[in-house]
Backbone as a chain_set.jsonl record, in Angstrom:
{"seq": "XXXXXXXXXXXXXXXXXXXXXXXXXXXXXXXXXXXXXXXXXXXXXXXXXXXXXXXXXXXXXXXXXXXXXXXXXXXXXXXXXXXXXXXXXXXXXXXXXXXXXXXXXXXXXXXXX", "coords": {"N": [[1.07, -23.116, -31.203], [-0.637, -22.337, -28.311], [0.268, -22.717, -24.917], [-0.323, -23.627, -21.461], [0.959, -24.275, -18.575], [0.637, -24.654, -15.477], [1.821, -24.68, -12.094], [2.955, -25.638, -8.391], [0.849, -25.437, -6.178], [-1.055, -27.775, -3.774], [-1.503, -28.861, -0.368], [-2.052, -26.618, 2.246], [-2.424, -25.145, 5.524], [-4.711, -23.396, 7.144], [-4.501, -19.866, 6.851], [-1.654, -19.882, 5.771], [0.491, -19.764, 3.561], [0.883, -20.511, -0.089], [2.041, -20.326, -3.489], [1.506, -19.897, -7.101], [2.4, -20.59, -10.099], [2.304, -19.969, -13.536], [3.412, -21.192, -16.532], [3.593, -19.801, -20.026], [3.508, -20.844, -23.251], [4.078, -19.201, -26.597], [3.929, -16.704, -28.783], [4.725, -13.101, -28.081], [3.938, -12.906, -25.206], [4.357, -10.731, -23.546], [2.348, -8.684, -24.311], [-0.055, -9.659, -23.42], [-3.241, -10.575, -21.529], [-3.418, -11.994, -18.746], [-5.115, -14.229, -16.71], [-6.326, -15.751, -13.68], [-8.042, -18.286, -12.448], [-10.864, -20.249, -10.316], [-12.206, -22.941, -9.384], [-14.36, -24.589, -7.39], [-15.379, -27.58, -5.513], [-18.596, -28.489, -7.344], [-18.974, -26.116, -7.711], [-19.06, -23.005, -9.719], [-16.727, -22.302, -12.191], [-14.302, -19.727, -11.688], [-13.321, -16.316, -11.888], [-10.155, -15.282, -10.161], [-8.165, -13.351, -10.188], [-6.683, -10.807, -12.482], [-4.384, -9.623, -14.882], [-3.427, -7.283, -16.841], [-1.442, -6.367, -19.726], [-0.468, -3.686, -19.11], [-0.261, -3.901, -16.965], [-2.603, -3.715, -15.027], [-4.764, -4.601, -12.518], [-6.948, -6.432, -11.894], [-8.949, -8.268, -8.247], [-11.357, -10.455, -7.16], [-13.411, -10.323, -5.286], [-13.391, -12.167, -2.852], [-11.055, -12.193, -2.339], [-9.359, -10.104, -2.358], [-6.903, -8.327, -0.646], [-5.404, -10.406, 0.163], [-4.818, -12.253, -1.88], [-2.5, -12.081, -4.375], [-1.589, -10.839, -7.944], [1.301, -11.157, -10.239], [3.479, -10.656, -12.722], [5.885, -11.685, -15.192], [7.519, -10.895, -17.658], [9.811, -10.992, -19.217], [10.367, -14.138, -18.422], [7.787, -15.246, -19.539], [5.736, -15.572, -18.037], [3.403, -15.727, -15.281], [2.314, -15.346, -11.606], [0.509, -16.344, -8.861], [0.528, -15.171, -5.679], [-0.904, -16.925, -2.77], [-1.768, -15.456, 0.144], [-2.387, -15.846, 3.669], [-4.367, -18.444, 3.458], [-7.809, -19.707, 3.365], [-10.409, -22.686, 4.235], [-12.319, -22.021, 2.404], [-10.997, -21.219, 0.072], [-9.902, -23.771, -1.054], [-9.928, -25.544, -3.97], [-9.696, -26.164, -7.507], [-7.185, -24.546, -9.698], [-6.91, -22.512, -12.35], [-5.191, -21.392, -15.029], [-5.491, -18.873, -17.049], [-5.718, -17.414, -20.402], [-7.381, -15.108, -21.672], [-8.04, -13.562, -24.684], [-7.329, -15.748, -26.408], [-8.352, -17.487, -25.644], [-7.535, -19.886, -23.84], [-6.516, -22.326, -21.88], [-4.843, -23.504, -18.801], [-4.159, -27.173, -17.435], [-4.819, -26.756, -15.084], [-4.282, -26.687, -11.506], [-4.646, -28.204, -8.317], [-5.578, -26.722, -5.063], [-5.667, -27.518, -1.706], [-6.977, -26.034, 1.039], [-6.426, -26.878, 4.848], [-8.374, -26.758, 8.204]], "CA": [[-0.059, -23.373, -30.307], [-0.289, -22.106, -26.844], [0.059, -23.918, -23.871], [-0.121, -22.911, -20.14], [1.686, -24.616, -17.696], [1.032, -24.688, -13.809], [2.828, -25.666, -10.798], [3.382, -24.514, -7.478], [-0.347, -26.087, -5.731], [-0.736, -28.319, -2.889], [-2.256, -28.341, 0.781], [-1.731, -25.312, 2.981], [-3.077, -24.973, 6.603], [-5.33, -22.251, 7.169], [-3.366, -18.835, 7.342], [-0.608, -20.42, 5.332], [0.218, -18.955, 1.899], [0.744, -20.782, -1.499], [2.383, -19.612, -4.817], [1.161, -20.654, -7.924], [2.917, -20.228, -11.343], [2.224, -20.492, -14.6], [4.251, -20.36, -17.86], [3.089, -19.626, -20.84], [4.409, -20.696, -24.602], [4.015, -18.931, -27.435], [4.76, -14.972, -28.843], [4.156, -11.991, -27.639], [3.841, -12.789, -24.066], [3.907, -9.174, -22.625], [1.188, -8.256, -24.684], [-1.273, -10.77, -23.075], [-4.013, -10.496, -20.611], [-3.775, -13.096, -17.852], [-6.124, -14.815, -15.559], [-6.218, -16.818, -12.967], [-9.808, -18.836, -12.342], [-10.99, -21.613, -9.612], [-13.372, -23.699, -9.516], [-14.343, -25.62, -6.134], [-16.261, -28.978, -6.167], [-20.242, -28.041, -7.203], [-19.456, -24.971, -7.838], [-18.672, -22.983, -11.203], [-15.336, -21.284, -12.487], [-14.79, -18.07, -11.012], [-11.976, -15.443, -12.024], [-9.9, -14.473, -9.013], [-7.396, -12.13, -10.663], [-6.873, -10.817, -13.607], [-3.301, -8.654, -15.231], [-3.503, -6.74, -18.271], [-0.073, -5.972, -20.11], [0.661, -2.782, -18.603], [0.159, -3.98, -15.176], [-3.916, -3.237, -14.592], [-5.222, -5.628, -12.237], [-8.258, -6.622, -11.077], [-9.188, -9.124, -8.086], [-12.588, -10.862, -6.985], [-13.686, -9.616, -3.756], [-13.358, -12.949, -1.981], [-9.482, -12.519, -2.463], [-8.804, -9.236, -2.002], [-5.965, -8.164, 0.563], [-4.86, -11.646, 0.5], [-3.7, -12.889, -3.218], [-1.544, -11.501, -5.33], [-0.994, -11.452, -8.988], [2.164, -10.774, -11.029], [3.784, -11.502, -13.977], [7.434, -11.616, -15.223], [7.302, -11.165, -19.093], [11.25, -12.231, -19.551], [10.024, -15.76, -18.16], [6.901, -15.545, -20.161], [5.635, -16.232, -16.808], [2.418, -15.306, -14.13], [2.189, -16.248, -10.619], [-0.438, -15.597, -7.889], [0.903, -15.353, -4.53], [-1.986, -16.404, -2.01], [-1.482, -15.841, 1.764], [-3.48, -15.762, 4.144], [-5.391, -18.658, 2.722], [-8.654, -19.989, 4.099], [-10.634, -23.286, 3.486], [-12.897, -21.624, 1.534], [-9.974, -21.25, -0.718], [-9.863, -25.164, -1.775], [-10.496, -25.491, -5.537], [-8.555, -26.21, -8.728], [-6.638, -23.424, -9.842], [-6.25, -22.424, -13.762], [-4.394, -20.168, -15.257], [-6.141, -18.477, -18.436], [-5.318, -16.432, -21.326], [-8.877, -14.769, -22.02], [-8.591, -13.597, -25.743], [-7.365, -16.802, -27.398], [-9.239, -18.599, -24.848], [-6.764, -20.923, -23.381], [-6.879, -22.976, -20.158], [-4.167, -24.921, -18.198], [-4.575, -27.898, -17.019], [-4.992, -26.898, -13.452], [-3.823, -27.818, -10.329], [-5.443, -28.641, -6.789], [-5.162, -26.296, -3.836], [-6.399, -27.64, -0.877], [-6.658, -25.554, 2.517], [-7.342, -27.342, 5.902], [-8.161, -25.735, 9.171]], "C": [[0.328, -22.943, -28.904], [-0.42, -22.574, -25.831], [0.286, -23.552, -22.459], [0.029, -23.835, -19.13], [1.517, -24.427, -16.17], [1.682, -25.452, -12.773], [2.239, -24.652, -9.354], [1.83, -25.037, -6.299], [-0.098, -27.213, -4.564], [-1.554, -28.034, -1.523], [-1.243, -27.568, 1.59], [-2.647, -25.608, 4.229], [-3.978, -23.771, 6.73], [-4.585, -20.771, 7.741], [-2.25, -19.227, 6.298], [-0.684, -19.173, 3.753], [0.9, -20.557, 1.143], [1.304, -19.963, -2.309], [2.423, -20.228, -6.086], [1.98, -19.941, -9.157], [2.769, -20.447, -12.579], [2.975, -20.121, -15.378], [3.682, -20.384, -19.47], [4.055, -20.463, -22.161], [3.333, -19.514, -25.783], [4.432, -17.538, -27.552], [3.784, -13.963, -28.255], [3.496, -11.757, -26.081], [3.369, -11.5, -23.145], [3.126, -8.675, -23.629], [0.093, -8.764, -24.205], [-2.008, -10.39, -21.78], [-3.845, -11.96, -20.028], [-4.236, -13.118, -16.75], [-5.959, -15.702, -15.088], [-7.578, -17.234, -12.59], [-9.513, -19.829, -11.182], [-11.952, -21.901, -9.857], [-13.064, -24.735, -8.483], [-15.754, -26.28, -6.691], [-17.932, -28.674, -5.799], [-20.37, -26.643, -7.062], [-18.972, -23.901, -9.458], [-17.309, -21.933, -11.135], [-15.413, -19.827, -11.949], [-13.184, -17.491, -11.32], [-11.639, -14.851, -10.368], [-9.099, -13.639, -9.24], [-7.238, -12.074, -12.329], [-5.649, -9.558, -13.903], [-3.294, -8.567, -16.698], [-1.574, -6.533, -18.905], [0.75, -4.694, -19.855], [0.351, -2.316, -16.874], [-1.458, -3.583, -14.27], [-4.375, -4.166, -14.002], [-6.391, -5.356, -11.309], [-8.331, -8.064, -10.051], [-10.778, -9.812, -7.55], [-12.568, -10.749, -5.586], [-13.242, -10.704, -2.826], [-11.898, -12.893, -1.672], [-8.712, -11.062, -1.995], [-7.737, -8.363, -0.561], [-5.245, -9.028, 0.812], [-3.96, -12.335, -1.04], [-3.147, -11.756, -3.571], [-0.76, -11.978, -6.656], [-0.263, -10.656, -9.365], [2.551, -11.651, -11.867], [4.894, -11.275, -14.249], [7.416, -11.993, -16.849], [8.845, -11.784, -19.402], [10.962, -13.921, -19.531], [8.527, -16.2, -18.552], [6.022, -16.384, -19.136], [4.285, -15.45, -15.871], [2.22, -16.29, -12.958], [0.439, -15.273, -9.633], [-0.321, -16.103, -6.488], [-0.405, -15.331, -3.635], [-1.451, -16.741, -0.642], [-3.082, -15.823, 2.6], [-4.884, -16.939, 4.271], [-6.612, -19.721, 3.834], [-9.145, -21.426, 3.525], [-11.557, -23.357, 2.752], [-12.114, -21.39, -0.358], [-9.487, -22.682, -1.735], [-10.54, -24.861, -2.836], [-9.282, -25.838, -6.383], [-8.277, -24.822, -9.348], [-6.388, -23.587, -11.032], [-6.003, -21.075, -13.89], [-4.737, -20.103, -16.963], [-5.353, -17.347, -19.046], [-6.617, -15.781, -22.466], [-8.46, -14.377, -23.477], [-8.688, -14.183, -26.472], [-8.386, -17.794, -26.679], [-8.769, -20.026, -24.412], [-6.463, -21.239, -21.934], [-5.408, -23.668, -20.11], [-5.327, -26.06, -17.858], [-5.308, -28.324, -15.755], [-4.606, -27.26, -12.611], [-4.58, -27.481, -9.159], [-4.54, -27.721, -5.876], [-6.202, -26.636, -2.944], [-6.317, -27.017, 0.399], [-7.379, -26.384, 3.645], [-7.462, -26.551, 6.828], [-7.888, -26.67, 10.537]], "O": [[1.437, -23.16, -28.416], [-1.557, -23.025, -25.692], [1.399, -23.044, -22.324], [-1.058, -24.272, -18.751], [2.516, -23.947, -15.635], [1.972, -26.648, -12.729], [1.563, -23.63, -9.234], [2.247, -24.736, -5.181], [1.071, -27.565, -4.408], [-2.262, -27.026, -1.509], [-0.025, -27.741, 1.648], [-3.636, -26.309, 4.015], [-3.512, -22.962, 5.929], [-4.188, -20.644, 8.899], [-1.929, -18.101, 5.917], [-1.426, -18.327, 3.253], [1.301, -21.506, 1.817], [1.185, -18.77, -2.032], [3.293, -21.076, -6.285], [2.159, -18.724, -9.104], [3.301, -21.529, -12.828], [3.415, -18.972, -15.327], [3.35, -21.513, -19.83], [5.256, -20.648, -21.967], [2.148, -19.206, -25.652], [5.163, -17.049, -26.69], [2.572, -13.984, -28.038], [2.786, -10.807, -25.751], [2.427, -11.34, -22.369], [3.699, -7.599, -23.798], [-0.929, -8.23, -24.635], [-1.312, -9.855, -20.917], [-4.089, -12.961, -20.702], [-3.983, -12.322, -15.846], [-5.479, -16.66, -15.694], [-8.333, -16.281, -12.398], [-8.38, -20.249, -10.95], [-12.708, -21.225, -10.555], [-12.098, -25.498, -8.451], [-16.624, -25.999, -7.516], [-18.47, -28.613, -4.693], [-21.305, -26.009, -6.572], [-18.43, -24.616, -10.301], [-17.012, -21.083, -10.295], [-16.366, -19.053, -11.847], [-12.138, -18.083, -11.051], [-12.401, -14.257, -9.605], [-9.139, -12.796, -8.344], [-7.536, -12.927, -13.165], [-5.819, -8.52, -13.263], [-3.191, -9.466, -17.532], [-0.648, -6.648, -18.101], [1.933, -4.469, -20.112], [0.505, -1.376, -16.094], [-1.459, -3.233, -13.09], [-4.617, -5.053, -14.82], [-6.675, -4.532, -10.439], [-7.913, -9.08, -10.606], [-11.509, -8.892, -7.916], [-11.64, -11.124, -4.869], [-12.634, -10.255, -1.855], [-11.507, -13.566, -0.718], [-7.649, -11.019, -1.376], [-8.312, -7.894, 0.421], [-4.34, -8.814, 1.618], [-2.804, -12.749, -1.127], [-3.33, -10.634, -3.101], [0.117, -12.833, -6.778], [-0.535, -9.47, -9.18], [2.289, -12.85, -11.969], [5.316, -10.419, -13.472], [7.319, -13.151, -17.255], [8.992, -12.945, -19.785], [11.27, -14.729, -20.407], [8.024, -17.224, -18.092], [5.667, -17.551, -19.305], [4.432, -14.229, -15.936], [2.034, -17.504, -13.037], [-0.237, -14.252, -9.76], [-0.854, -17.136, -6.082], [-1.056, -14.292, -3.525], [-0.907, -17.781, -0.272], [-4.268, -15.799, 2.274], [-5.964, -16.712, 4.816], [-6.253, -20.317, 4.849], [-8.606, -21.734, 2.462], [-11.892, -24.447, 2.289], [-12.612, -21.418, -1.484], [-8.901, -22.64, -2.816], [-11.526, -24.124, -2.858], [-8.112, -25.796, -6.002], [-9.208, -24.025, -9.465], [-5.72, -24.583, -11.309], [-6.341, -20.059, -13.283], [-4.413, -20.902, -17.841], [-4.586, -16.57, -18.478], [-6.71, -15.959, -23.68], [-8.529, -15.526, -23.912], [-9.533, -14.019, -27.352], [-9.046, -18.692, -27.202], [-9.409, -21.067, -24.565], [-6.217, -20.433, -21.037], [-4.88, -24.238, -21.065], [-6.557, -26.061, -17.906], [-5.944, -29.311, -15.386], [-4.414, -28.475, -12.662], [-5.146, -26.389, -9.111], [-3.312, -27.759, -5.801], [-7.371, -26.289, -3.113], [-5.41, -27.521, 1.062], [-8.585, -26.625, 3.589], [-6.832, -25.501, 6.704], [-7.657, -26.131, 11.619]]}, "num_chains": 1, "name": "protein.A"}
């Protein structure tokens, strides 16, 4: 069964950066598409990046120039470095694995200004 793991969340000041991590279990790790999603309060899930297995990434306009996703297949591992961050940026942060369709648990980033 697969299970996704985050850490790394917390309040940030405005401008500040954040680095979020997730780890994955199960096989075949570097074959996997991973996503990162938020969801702020009253509003619905939203993909903010997204890394394919040979490194294709896409991010959601609101983020662009400012996050950053990578992944580290040895440590069966994806992070998403956000700087820059604003408090538009507050939301719970998951870390997905779109074809089996598996969620973390999430964790809370809050930005103040």
């Amino acid at each position: 069964q697969v299970q996704l793991v985050e850490s790394g969340g917390g309040l940030a000041q405005s401008g500040g950066s954040l680095r979020l991590s997730c780890v994955a279990s199960g096989p075949e790790f570097e074959k996997r598409i991973m996503a990162w999603y938020r969801q702020a309060p009253g509003k619905q899930r939203e993909l903010v990046a997204r890394i394919n297995p040979f490194g294709f990434i896409n991010y959601a306009e609101a983020v662009k120039g400012r996050f950053t996703i990578s992944r580290n297949n040895t440590e069966n591992a994806v992070y998403l470095q956000m700087d820059n961050l604003k408090p538009e940026d507050t939301a719970v942060y998951y870390c997905h694995r779109p074809v089996a369709n598996v969620w973390g648990r999430g964790i809370q980033v809050t930005v103040v200004s």
